[in-house]
C-alpha positions in Angstrom: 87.6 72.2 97.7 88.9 76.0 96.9 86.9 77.8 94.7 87.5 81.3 93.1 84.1 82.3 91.8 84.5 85.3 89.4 81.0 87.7 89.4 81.0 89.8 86.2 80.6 93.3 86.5 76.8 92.9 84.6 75.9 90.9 87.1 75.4 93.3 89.5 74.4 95.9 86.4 72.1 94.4 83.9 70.5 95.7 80.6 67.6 97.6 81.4 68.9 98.7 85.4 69.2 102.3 86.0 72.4 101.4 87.7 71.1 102.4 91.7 72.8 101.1 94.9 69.0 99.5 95.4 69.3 97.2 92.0 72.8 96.6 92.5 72.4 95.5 96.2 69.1 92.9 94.8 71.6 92.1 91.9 74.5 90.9 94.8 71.5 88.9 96.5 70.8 86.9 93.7 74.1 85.8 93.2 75.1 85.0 96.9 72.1 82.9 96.6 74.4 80.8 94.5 77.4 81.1 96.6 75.8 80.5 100.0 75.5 76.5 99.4 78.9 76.3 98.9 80.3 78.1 102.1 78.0 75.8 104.1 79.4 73.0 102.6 82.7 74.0 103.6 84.3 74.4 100.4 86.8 77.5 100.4 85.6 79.9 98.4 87.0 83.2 97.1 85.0 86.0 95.1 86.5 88.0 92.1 84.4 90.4 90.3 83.9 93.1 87.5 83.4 96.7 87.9 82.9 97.8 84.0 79.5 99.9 84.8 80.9 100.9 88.2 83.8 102.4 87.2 82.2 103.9 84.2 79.5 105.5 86.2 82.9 107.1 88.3 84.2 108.3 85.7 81.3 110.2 84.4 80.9 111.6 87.6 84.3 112.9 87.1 83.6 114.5 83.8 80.1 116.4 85.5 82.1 117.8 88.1 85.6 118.7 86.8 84.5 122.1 87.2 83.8 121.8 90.5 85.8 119.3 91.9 89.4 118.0 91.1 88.9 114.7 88.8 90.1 111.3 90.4 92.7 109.0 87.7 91.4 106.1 86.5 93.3 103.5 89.1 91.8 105.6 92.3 88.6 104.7 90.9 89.5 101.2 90.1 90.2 101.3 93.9 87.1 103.1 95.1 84.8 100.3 93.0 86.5 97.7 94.7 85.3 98.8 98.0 82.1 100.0 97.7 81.4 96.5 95.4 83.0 94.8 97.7 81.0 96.0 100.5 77.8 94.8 99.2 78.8 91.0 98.3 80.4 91.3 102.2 77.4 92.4 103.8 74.8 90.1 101.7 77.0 87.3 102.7 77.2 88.0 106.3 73.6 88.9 106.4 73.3 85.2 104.9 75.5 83.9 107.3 73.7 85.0 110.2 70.0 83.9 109.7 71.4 80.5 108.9 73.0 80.9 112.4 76.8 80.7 110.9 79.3 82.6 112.5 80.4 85.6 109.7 84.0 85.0 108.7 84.1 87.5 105.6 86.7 89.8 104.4 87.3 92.2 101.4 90.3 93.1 99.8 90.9 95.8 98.1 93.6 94.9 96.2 96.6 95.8 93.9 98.5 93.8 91.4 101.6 94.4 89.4 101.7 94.5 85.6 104.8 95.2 83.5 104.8 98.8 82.5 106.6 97.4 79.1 103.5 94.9 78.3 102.3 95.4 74.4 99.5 96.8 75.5 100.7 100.4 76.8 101.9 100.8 73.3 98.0 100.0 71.7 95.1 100.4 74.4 92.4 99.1 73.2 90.1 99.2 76.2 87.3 101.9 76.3 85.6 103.1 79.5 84.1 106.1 80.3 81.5 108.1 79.0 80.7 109.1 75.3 82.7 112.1 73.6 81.3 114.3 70.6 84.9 114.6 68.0 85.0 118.2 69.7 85.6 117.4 72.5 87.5 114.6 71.8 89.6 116.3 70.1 90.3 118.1 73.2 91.0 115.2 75.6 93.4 114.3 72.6 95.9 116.8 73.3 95.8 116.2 77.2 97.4 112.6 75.6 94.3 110.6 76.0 93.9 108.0 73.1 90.4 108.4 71.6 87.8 106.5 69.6 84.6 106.7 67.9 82.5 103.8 69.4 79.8 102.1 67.3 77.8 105.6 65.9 77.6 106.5 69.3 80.6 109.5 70.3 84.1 109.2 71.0 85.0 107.0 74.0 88.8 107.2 75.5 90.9 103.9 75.2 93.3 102.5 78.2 95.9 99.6 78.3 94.6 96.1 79.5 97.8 94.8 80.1 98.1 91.0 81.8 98.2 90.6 85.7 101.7 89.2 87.1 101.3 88.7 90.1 99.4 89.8 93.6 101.2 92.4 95.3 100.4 90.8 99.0 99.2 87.3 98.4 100.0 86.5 102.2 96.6 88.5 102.8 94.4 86.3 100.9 96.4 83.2 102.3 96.5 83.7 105.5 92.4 84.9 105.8 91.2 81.4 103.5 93.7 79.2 105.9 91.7 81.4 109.0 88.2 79.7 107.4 87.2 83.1 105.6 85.3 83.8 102.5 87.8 86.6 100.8 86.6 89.1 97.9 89.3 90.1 96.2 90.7 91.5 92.6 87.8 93.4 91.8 87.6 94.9 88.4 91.1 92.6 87.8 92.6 94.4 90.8 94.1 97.8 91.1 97.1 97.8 88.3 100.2 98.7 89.4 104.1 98.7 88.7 107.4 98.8 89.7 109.6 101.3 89.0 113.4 102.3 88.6 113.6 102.2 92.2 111.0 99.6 92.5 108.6 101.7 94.5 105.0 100.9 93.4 102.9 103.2 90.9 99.4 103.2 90.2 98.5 103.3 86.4 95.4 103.9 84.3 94.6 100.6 83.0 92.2 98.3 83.2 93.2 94.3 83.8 90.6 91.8 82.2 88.5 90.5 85.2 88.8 86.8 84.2 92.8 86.7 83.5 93.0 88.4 87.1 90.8 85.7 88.1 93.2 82.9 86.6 96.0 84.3 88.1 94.7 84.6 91.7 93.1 81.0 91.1 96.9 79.5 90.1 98.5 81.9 93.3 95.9 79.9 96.1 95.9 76.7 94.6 92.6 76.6 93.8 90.5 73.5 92.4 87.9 75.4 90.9 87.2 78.5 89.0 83.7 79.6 88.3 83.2 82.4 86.4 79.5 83.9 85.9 78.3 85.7 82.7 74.7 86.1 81.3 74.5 82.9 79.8 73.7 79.5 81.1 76.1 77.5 78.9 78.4 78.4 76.2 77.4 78.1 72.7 78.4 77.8 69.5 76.9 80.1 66.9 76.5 81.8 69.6 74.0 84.4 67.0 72.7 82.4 64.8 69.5 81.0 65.0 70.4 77.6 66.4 73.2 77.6 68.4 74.9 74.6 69.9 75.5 74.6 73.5 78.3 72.7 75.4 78.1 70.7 78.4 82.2 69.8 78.5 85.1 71.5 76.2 88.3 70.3 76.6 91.6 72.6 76.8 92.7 71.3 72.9 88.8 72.1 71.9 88.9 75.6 73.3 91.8 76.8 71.9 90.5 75.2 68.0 87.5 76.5 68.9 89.2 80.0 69.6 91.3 80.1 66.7 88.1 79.4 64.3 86.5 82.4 65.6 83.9 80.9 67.8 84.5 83.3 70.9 84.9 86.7 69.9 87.1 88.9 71.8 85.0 91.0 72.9 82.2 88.7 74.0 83.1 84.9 75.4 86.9 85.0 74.1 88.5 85.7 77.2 86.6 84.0 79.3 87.6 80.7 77.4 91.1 81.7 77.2 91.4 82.4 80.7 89.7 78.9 81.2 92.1 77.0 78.9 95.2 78.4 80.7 93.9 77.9 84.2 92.9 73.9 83.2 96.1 73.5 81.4 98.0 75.0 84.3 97.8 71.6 86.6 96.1 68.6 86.5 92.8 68.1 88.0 92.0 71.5 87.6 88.6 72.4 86.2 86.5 75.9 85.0 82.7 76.1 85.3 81.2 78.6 83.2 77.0 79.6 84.0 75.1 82.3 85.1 74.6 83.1 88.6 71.2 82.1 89.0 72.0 78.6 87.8 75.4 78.1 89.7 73.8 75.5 92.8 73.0 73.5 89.9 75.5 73.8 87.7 78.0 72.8 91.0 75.8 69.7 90.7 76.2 69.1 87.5 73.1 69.6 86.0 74.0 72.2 83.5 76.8 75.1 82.8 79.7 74.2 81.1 82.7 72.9 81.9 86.6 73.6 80.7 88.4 70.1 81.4 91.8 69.2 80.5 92.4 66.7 77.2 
């Protein structure tokens, strides 16, 4: 079976981590935990994953140093978090690989894919990353055209398009490594965003591509049968806050969508993740999403919890 398993980007960061290469390394152990029982089963697997904290830890780099140094654009850091996160699911997975006496067949990708530079989105960003502005400064950024917003009490925070993927720039790549027996990581933090222009040269943009729609899309590209994606829940719920939520073994595709358009998965929270599941079930039949955590996946693959996205 092919599987795209999609980390998120607090996997690897969690509430209460300082953020270090050391937590983040024992963070990507405890989820190739999860993975490792699928590769030796011979399933096909290929990992997607976020880079929220990653990329906003980059960028307030940037801001400390802009004095010093000159500031890298929001897609070259896109880029940089892919590798470096990258790097650490590769090398926990061929350090796996090798005390279980498994040849290592494991490549990264660092990836780029194409967006349409006339998506609704470049004309109302709503995605903030970054750090935390006082108005002052703000005000400042403003007039270098950055689009600015106060963020929960806490500062100003700068807002960037999240327009939807279109399509891999090189699927060949990913192709040709999974038909070759590799494990591929690829699309992380959605991929690298990028368009064509007038001439149709490619050109890097700031934006940030939802992880899981990135995920959907490389999914529907490979064929895959599966796509996993991990968050910080077991199961999804609904009433998700209240004091007795109910949790879901199976949705279907017509459930999710109600269950979307009553207000169960906000937007910010589980509501792309189910969207992105509903799509990639309704795209072909026999296709199925398993949403867990990563520390439950070996038994949610075996059914005995998570929830699963089926069609119906």
């Amino acid at each position: 079976m092919k599987i795209v398993i999609a980390l998120g980007g607090n996997a690897l960061i969690r509430p209460g981590d300082k953020g270090t290469i050391e937590e983040q390394e024992k963070r990507v152990a405890t989820a190739v935990d999860g993975i490792m029982p699928l590769i030796e089963k011979g399933h096909q697997v290929v990992i997607t994953h976020g880079n929220g904290p990653q990329a906003g830890a980059r960028l307030i780099r940037n801001e400390m140093a802009e004095t010093e140094v000159y500031p890298d654009p929001l897609v070259i850091c896109v880029a940089d978090t892919q590798g470096s996160i990258g790097y650490m699911i590769e090398q926990a997975l061929i350090n796996n690989l090798l005390k279980k006496e498994i040849r290592p067949k494991v490549a990264t990708l660092v990836t780029q894919i194409e967006v349409n530079q006339n998506d609704p989105a470049f004309q109302k960003p709503t995605k903030p990353v970054g750090p935390f502005y006082t108005q002052q400064k703000a005000i400042k950024k403003m007039k270098k055209g950055w689009i600015m917003a106060e963020d929960s009490g806490r500062g100003f925070r700068r807002l960037v398009p999240s327009p939807r993927p279109l399509r891999l720039v090189s699927p060949q790549a990913i192709e040709t490594l999974i038909n070759a027996d590799f494990t591929v990581i690829t699309g992380g933090g959605g991929g690298i965003p990028v368009f064509r222009n007038a001439e149709g040269v490619l050109v890097g943009i700031d934006a940030v591509i939802d992880k899981d729609f990135a995920s959907v899309m490389i999914a529907k590209t490979i064929e895959a049968d599966m796509l996993v994606i991990l968050t910080g829940v077991e199961k999804v719920a609904l009433n998700f806050r209240s004091e007795n939520p109910t949790w879901v073994d199976t949705m279907t595709v017509r459930q999710a969508k109600a269950w979307l358009t009553q207000g169960e998965f906000p937007a910010g929270s589980m509501g792309p993740k189910i969207t992105a599941a509903a799509d990639f079930v309704a795209s072909k039949r026999g296709r199925t999403v398993l949403i867990t955590s990563e520390d439950k996946l070996t038994e949610a693959i075996e059914g005995k919890t998570g929830t699963r996205v089926v069609s119906g």
